[in-house]
Every structure is written in structure tokens, then in C-alpha cells.
DSSP file (Angstrom, degrees, kcal/mol; ACC not computed):
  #  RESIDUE AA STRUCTURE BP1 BP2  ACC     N-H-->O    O-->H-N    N-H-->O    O-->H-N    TCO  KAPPA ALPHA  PHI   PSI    X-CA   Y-CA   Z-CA
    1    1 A X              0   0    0      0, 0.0     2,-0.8     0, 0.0   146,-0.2   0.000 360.0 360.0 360.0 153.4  175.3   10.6  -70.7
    2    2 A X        -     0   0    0    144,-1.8     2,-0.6     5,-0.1   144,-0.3  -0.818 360.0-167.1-119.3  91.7  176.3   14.2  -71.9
    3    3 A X        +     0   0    0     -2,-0.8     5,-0.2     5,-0.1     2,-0.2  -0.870  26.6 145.3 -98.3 101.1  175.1   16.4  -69.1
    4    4 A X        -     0   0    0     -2,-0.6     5,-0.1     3,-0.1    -2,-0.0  -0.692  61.0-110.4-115.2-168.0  175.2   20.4  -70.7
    5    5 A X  S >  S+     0   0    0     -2,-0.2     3,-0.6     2,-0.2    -1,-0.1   0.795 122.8  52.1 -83.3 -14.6  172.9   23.4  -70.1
    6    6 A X  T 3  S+     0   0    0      1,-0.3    -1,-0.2    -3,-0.0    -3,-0.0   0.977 128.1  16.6 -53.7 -54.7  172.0   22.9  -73.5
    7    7 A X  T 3  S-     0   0    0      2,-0.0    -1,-0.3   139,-0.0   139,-0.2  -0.171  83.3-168.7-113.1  53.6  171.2   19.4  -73.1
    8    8 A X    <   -     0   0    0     -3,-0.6     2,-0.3    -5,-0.2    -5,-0.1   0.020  29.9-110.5 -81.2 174.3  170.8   18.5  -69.6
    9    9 A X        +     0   0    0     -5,-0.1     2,-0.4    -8,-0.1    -1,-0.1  -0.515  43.9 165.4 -92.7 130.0  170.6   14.9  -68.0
   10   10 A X        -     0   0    0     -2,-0.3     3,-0.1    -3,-0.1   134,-0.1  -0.951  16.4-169.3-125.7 100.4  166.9   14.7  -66.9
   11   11 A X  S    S+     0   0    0     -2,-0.4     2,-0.3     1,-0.2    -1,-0.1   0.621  72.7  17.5 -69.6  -5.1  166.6   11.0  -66.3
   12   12 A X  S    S-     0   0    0      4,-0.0     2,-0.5    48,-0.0    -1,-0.2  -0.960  84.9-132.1-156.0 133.2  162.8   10.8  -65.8
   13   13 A X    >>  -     0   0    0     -2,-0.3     4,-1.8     1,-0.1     3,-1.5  -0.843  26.9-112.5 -98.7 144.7  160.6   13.9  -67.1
   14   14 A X  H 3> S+     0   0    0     -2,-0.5     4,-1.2     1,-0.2     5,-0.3   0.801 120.5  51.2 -33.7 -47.5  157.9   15.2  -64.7
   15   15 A X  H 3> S+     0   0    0      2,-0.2     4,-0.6     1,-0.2    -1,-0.2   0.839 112.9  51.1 -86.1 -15.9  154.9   13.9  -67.1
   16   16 A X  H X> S+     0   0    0     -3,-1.5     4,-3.5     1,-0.2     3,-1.3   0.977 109.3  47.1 -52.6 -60.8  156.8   10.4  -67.1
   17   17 A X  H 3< S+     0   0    0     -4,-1.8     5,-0.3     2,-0.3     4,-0.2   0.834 108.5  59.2 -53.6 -48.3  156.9   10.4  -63.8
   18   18 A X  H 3X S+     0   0    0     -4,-1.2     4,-1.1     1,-0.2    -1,-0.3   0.721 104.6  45.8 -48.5 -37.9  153.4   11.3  -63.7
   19   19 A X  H <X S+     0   0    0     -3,-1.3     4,-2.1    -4,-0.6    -2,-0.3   0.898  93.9  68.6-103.6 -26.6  152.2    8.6  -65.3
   20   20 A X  H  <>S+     0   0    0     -4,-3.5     5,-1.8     1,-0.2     4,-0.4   0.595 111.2  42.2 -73.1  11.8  153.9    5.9  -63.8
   21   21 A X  H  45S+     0   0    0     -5,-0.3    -2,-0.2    -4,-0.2    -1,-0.2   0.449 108.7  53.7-110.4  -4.3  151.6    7.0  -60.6
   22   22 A X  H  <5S+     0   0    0     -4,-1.1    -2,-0.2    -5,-0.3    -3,-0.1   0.989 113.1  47.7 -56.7 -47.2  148.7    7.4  -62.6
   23   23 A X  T  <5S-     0   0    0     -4,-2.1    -2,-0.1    -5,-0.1    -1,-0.1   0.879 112.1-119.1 -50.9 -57.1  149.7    3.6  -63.7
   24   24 A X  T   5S+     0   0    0     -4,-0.4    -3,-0.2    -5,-0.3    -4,-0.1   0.669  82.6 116.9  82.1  49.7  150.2    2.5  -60.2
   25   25 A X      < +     0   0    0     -5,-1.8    17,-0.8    -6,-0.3     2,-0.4   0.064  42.7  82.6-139.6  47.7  153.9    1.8  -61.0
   26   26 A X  E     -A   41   0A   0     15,-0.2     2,-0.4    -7,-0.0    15,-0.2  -0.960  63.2-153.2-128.0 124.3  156.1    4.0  -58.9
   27   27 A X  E     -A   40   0A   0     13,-2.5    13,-1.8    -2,-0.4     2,-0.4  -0.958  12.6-162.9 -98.1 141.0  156.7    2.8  -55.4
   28   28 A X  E     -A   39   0A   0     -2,-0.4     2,-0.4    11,-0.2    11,-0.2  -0.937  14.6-153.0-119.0 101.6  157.3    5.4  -53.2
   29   29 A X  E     +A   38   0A   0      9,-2.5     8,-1.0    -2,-0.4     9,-0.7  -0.593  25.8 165.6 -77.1 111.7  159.1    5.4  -49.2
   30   30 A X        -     0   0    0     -2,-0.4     2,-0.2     6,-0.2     6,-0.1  -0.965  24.8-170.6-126.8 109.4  157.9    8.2  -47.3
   31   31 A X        -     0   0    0     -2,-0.6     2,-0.4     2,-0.3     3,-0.1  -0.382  65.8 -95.8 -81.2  40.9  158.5    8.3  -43.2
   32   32 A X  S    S+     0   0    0     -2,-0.2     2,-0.2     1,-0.1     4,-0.1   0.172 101.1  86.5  80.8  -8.8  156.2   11.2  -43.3
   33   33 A X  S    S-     0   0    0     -2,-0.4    -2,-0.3     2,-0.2     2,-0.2  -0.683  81.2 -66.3-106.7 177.4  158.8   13.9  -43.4
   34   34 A X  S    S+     0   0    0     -2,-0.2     2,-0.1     2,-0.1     3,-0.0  -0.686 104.5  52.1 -98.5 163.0  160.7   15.7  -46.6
   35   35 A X  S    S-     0   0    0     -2,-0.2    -4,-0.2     1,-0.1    -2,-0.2   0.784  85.6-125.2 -90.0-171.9  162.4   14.6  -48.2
   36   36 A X        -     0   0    0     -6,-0.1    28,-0.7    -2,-0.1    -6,-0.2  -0.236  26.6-129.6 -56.7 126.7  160.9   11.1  -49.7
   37   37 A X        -     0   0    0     -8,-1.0    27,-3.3     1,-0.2     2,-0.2   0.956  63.1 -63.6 -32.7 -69.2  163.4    8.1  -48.9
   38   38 A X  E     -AB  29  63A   0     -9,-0.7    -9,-2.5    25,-0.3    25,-0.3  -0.930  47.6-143.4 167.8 149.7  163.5    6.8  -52.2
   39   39 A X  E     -AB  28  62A   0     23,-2.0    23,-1.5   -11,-0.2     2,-0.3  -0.809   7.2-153.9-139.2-157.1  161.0    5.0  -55.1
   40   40 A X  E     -A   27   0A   0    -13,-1.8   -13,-2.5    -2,-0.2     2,-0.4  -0.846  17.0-127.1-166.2 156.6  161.7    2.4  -57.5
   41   41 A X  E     -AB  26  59A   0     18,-2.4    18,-2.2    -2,-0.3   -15,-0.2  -0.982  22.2-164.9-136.0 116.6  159.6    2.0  -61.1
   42   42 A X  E     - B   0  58A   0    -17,-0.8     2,-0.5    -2,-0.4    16,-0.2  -0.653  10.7-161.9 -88.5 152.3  158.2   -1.1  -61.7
   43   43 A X  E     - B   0  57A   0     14,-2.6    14,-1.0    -2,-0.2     3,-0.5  -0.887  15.2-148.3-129.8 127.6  157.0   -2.2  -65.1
   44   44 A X  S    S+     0   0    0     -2,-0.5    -1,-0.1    12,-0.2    44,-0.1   0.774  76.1  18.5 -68.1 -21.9  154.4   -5.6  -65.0
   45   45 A X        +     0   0    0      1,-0.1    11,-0.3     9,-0.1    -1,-0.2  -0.158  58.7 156.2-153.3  94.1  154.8   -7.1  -67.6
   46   46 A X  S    S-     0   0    0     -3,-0.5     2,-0.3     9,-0.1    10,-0.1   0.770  73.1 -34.2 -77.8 -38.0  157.9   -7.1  -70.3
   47   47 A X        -     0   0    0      8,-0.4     8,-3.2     6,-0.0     2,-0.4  -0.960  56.2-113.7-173.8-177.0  157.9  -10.1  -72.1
   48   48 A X  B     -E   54   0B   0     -2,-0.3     6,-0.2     6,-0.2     5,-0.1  -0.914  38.6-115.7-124.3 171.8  157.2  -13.6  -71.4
   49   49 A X    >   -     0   0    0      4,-2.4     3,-0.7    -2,-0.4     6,-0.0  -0.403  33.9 -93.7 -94.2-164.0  160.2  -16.3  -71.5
   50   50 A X  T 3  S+     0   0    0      1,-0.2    -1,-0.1    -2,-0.1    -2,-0.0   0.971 127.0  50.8 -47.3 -61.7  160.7  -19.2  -73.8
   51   51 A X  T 3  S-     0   0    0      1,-0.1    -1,-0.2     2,-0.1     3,-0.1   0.533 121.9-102.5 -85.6  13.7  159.0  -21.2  -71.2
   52   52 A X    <   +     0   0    0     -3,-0.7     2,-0.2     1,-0.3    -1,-0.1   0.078  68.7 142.3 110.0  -6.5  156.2  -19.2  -70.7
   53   53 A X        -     0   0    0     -5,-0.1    -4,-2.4     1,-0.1    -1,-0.3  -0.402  49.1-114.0 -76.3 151.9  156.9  -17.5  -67.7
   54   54 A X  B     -E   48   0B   0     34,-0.3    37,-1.3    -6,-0.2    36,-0.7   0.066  28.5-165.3 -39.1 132.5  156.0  -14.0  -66.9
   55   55 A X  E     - c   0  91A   0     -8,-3.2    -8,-0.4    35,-0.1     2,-0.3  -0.968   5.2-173.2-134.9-176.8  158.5  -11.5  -66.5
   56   56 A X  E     - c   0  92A   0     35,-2.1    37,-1.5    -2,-0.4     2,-0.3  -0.857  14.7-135.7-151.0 157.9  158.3   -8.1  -65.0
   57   57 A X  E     -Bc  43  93A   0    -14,-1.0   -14,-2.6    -2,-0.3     2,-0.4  -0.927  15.6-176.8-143.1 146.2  160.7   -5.5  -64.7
   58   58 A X  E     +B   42   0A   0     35,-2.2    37,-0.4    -2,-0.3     2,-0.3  -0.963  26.2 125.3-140.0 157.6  161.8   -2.9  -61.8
   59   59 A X  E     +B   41   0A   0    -18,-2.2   -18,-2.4    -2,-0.4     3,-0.1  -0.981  34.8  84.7 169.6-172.7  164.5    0.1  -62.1
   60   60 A X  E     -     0   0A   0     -2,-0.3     2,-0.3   -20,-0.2    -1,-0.2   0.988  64.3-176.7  56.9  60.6  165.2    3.5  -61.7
   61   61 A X  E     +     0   0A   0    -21,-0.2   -21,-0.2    -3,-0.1     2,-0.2  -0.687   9.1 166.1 -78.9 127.0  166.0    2.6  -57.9
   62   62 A X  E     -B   39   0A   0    -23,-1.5   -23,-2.0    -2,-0.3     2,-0.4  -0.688  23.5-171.0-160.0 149.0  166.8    5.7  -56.0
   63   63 A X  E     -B   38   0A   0    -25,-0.3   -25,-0.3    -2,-0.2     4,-0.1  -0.985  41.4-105.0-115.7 118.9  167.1    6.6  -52.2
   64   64 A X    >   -     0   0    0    -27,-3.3     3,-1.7   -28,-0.7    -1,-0.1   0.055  37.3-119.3 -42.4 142.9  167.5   10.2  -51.1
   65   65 A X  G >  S+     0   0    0      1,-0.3     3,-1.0     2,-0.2    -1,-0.1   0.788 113.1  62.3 -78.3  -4.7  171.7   10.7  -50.0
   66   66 A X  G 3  S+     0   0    0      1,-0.2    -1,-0.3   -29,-0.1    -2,-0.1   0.282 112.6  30.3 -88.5  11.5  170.7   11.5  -46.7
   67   67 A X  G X  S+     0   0    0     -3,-1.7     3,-0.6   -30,-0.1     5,-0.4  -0.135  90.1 122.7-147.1  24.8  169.1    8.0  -46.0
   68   68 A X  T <   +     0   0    0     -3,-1.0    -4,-0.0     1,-0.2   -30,-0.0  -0.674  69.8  35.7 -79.4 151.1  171.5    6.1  -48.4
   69   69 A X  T 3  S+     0   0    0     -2,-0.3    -1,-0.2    -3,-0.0    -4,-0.0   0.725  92.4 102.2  95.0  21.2  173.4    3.3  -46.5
   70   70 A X  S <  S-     0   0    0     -3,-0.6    -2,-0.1     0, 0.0     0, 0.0   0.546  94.8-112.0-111.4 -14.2  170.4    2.7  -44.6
   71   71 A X  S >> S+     0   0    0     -4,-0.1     4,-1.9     4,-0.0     3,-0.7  -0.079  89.8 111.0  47.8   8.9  168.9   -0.5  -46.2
   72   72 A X  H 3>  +     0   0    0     -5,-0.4     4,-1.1     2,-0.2   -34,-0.1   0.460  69.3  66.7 -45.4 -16.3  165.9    1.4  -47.7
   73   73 A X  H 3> S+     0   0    0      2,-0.3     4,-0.7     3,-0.1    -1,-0.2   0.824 112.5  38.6-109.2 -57.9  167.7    0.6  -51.6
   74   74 A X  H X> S+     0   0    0     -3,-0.7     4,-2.1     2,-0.2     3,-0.8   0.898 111.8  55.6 -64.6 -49.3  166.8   -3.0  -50.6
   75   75 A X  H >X S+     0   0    0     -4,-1.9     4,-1.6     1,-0.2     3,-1.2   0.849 105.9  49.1 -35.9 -99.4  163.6   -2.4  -49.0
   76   76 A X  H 3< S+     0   0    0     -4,-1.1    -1,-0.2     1,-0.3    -2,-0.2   0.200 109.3  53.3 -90.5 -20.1  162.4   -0.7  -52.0
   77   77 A X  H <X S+     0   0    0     -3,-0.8     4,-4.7    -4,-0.7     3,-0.4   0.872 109.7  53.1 -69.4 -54.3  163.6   -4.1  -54.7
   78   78 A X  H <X S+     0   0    0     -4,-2.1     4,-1.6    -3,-1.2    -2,-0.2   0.819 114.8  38.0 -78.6 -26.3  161.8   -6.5  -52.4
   79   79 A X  H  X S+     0   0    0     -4,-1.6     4,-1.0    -5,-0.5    -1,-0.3   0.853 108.4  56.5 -73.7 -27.0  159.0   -4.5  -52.8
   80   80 A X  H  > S+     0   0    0     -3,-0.4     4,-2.9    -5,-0.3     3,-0.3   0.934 121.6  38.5 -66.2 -56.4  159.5   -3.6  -56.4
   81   81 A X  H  < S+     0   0    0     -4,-4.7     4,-0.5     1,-0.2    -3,-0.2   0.857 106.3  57.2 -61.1 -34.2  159.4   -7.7  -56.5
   82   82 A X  H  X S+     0   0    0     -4,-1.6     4,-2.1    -5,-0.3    -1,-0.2   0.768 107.5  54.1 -55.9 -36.0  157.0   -8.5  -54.2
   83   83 A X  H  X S+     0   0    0     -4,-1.0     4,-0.7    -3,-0.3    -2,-0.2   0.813 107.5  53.2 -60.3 -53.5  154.7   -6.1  -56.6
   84   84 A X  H  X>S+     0   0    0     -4,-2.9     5,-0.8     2,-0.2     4,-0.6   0.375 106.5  45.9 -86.4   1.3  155.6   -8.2  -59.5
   85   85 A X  H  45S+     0   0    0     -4,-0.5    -2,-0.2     3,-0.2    -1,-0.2   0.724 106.3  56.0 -91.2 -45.5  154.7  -11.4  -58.3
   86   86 A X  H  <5S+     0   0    0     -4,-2.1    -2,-0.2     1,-0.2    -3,-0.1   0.759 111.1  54.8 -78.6  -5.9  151.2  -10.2  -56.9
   87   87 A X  H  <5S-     0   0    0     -4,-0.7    -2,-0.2     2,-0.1    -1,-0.2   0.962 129.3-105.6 -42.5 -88.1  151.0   -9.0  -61.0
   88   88 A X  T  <5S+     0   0    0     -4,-0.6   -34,-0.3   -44,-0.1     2,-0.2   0.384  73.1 143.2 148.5  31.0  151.7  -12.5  -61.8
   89   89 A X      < -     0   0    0     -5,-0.8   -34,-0.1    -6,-0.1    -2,-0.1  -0.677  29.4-170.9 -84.6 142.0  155.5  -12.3  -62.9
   90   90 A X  S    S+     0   0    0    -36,-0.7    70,-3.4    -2,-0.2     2,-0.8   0.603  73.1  48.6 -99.0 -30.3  157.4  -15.3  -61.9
   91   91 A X  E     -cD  55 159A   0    -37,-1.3   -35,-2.1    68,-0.2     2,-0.8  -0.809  68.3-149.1-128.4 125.8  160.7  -13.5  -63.0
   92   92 A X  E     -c   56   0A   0     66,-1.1    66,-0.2    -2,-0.8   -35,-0.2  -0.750  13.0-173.2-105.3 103.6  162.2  -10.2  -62.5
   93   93 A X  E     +c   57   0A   0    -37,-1.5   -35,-2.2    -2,-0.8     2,-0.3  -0.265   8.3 173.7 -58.0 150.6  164.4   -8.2  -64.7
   94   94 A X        -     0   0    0     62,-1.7    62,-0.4   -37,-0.2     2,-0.3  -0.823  20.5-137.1-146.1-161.3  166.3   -5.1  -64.5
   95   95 A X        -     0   0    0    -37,-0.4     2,-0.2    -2,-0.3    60,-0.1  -0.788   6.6-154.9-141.9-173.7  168.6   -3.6  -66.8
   96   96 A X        -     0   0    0     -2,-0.3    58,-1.6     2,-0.0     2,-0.4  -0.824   3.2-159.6-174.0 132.6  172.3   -1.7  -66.4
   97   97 A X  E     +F  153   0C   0     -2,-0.2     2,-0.5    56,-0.2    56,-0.2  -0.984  32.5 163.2-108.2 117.7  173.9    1.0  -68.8
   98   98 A X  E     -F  152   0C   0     54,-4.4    54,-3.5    -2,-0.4     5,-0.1  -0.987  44.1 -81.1-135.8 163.6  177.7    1.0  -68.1
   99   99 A X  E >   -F  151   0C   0     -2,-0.5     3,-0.6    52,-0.2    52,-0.2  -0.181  33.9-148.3 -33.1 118.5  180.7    2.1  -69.7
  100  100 A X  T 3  S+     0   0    0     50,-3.8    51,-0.1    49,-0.4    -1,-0.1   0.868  91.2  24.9 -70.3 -29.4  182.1   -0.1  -72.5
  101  101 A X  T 3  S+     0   0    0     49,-0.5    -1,-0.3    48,-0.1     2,-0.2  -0.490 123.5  43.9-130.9  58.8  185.6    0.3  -72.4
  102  102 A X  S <  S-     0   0    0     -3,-0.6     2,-0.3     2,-0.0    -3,-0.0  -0.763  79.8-108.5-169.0 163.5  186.1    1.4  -68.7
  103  103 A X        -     0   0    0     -2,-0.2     2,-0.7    -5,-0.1     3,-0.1  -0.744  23.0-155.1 -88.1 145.9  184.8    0.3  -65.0
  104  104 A X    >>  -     0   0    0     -2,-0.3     3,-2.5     1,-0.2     4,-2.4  -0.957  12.6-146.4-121.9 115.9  182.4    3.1  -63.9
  105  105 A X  H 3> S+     0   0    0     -2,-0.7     4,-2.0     1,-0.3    -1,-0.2   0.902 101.3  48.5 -63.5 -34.8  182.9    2.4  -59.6
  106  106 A X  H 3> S+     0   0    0      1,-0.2     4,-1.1     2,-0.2    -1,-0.3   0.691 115.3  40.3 -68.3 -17.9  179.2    3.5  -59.2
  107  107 A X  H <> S+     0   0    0     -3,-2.5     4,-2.2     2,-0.2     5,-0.2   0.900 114.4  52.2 -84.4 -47.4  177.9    1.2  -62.1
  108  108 A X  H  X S+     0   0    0     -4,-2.4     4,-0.6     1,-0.2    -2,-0.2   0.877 106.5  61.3 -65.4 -40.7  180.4   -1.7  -60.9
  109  109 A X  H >X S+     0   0    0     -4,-2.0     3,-2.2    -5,-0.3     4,-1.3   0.993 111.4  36.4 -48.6 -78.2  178.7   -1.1  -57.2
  110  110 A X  H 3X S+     0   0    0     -4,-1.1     4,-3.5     1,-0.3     5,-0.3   0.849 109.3  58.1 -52.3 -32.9  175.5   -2.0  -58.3
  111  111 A X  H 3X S+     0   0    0     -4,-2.2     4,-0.8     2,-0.2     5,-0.4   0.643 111.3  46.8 -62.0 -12.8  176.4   -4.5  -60.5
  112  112 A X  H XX>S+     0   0    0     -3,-2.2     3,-1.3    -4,-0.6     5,-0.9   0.872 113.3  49.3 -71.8 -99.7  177.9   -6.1  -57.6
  113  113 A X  I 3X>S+     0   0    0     -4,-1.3     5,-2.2     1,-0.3     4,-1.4   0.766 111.8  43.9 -16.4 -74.1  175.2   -5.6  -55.7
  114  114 A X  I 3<5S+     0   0    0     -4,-3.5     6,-2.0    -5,-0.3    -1,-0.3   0.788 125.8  31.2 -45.2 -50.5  172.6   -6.8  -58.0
  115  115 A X  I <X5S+     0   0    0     -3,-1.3     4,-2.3    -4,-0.8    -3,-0.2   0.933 125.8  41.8 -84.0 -71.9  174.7  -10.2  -59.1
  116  116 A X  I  <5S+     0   0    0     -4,-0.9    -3,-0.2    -5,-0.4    -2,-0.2   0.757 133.8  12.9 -72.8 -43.2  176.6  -10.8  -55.8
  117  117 A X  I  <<S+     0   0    0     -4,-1.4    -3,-0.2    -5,-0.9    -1,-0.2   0.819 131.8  44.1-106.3 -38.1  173.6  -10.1  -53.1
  118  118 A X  T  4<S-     0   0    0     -5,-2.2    -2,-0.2    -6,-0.4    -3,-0.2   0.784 100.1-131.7 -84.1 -36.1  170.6  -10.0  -55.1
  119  119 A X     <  +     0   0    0     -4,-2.3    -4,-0.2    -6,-0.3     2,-0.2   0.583  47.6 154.7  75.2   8.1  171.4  -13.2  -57.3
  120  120 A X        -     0   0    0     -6,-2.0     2,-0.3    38,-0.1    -1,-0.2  -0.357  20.7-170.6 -65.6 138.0  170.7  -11.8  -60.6
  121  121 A X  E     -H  157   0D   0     36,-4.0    36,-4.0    -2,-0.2     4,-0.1  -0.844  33.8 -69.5-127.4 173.6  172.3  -13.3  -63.4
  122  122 A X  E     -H  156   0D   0     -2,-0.3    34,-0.3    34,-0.2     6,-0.1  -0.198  41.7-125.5 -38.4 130.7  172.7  -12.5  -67.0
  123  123 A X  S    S+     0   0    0     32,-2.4     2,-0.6     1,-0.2    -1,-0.1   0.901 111.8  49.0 -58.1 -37.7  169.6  -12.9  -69.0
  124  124 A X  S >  S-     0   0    0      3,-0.4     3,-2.1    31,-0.3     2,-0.5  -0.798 113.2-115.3 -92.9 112.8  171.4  -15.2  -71.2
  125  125 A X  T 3  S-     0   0    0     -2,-0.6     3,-0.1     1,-0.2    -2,-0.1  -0.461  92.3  -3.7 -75.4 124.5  173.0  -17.5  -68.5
  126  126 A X  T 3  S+     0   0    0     -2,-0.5     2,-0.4     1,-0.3    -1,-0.2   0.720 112.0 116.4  86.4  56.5  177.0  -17.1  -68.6
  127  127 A X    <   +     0   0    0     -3,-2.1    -3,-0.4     1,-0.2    -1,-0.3  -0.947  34.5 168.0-137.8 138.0  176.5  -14.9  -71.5
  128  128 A X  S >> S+     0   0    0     -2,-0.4     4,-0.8     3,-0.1     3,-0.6   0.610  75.5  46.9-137.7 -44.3  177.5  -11.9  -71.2
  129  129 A X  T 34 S+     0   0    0      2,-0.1    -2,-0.1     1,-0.1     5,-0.1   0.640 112.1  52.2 -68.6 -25.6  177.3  -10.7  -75.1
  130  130 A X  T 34 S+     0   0    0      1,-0.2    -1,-0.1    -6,-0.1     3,-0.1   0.612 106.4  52.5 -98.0  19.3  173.9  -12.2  -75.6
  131  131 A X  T <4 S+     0   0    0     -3,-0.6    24,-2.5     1,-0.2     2,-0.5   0.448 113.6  62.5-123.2 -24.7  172.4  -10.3  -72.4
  132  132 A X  E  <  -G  154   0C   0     -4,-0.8     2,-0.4    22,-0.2    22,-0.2  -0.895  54.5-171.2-131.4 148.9  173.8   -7.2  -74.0
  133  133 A X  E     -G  153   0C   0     20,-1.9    20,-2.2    -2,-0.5     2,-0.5  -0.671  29.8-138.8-102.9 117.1  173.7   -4.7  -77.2
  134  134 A X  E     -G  152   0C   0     -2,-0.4    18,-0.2    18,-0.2     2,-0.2  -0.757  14.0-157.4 -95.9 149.4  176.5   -2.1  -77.2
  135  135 A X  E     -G  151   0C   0     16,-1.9    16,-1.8    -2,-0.5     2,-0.2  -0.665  18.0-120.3-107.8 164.3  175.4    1.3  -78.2
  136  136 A X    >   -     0   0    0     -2,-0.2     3,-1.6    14,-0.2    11,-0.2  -0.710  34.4 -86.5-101.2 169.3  178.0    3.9  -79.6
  137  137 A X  T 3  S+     0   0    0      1,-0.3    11,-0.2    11,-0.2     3,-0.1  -0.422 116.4  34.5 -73.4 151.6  178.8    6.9  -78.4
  138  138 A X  T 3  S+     0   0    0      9,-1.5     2,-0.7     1,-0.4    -1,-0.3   0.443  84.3 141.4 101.1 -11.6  176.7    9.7  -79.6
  139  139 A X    <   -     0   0    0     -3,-1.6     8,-2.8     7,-0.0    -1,-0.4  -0.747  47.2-134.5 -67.3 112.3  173.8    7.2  -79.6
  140  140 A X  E     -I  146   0E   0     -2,-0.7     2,-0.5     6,-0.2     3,-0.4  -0.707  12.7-149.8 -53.1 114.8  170.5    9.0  -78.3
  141  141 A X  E >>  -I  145   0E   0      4,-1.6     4,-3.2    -2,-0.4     3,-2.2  -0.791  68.1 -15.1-103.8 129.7  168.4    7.4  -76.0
  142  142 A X  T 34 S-     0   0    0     -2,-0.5     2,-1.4     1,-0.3    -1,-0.3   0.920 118.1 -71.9  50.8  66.9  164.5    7.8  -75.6
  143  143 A X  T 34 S+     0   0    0     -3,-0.4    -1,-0.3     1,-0.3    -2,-0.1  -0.006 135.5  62.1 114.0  15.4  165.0   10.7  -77.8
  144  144 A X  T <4 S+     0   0    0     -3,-2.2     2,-0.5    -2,-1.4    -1,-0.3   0.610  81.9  73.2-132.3 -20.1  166.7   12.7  -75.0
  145  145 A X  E  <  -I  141   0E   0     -4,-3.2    -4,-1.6    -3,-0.3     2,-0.5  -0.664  55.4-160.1 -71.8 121.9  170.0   11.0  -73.7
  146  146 A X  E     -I  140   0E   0     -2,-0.5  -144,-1.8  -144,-0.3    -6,-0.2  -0.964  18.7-125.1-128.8 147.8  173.0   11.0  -75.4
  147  147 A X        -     0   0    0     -8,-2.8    -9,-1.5    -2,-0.5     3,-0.2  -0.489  14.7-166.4 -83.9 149.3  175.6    8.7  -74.8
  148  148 A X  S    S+     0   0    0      1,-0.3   -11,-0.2    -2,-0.2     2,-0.2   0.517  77.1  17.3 -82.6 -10.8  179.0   10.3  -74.1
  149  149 A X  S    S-     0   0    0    -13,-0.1   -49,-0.4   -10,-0.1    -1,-0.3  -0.483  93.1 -81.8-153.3  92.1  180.6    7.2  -74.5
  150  150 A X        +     0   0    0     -2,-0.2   -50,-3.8    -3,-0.2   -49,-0.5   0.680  60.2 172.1 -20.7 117.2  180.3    3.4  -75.9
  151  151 A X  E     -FG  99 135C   0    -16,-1.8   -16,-1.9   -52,-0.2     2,-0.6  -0.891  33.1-124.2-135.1-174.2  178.4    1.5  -73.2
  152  152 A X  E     -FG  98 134C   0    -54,-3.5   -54,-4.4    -2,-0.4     2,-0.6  -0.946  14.6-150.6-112.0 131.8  176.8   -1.9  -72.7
  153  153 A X  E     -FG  97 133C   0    -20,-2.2   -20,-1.9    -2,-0.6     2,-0.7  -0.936  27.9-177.8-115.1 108.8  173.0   -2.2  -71.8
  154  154 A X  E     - G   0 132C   0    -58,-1.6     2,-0.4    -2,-0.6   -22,-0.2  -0.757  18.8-158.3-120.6 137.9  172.7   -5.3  -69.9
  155  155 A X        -     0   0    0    -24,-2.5   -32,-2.4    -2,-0.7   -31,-0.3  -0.707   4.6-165.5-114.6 167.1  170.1   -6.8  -68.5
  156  156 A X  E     -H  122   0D   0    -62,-0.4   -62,-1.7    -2,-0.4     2,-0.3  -0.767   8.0-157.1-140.7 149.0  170.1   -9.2  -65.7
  157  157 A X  E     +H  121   0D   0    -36,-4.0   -36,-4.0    -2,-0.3     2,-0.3  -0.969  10.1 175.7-141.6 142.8  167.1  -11.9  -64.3
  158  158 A X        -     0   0    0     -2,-0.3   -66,-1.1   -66,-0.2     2,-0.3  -0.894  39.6-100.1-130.3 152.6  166.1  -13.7  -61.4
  159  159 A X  B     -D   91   0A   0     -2,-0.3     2,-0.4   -68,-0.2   -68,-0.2  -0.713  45.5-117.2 -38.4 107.4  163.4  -16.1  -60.0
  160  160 A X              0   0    0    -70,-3.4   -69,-0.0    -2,-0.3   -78,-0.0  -0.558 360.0 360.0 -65.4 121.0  160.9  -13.7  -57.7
  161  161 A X              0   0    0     -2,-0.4    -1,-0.2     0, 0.0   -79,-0.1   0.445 360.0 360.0 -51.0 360.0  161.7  -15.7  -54.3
């Protein structure tokens, strides 16, 4: 993303943000001092699949750096999932923006993370072009990001355990 002062990277605006707790779809980790652990935005219900099940969607994961490395980042998916089965999604999605023509080590981490620990796999299983649409750079997203660089958005699915 193309962070200037002109344009800076706001990834969630305050009245978004707003309304996913109006919604009741920001979880939030508070141990009662500042700042907040961490929240996660869930969305209930995105699509359904070919075979009819529900799916549901969770992202925007973050945990404050002063309680990263803590397991709250996990804490806060099994809740995001737990959430989306009492909804009545059987299947959870998330999505991933990365660099197209380079590894970005914080994208790779999660992706890691997400495939390797979590057990998410490509929505299109072993497909890796048909689970993602590359944008170019210069592409704007949600009518306030622009990309700095050719990336892939892929998104990735599991079975809520």
C-alpha cells in the first residue's frame, strides 16, 4: 500500500470500525487495562459453497506489540471461529494481500501460520491461481488504498473444528 501524508494507510476508518460494533462483529481482548490486547472482525455470512454450506469470514487480526508473542493472535481466531459457527457457518474464510513478485517476511509469517498451524488451505484446493485475482499496481482498493505494487489476494478455507 502507498503510505504518504497525502494519502495515508488508514486500514480501517473510525465510522467502519464503528459499525462493525454496532453490528456485533468486532471481537475485542481487553484484560482491563490500556491498551486493548488485540480484536479480530468477523463477517457472518460471505457466501454459501457449492454444497451448500455456510461460510463466514474473519480478518483484520491484530494484537497490540506489547502482548504479541503471547498467544492472544490465536486466542482471538478461535474465537473469531467459535463466533462463526454459533452464526451457523460451517466454514471459515480469510483472505491475504501479498506481494506478487516478491516474499513479504510478514505476509509469508502469516501465511505460514494460517496454512501450516491453522490448516487453512486454498479455497480452490491445490489451486493456487483459482483462489487468487492479481491486482496491478496502482490499483485502488475500497476507494482508499492504493497498491504500491502487483499483489495477489488470496483467500484461504477451513472446516470450523
Amino acid at each position: 500500500m502507498v503510505d504518504t501524508s497525502e494519502q495515508p494507510f488508514q486500514r480501517m476508518l473510525l465510522c467502519e470500525i464503528q459499525e462493525l460494533v454496532d453490528g456485533g462483529c468486532l471481537l475485542v481482548l481487553d484484560l482491563g487495562a490500556p491498551p486493548l490486547v488485540g480484536c479480530i472482525k468477523v463477517k457472518k455470512h460471505v457466501e454459501d459453497t457449492a454444497d451448500g454450506k455456510r461460510v463466514g469470514e474473519w480478518g483484520c487480526l491484530t494484537v497490540s506489540p506489547e502482548h504479541q508473542g503471547k498467544g492472544y493472535g490465536g486466542m482471538l481466531q478461535r474465537a473469531a471461529e467459535m463466533f462463526l459457527k454459533g452464526s451457523g457457518c460451517v466454514v471459515a474464510q480469510l483472505e491475504l494481500l501479498t506481494p506478487a513478485h516478491w516474499t513479504h517476511t510478514h505476509k509469508e509469517r502469516l501465511r505460514q501460520w494460517y496454512v501450516e498451524r491453522l490448516g487453512y488451505t486454498l479455497k480452490v484446493a491445490g489451486d493456487y491461481e483459482g483462489s487468487t485475482t492479481r491486482l496491478s499496481a496502482g490499483t485502488k482498493l475500497l476507494d482508499r488504498f492504493l497498491l504500491a505494487v502487483d499483489s495477489d489476494f488470496t483467500i484461504y478455507r477451513r472446516t470450523i473444528p
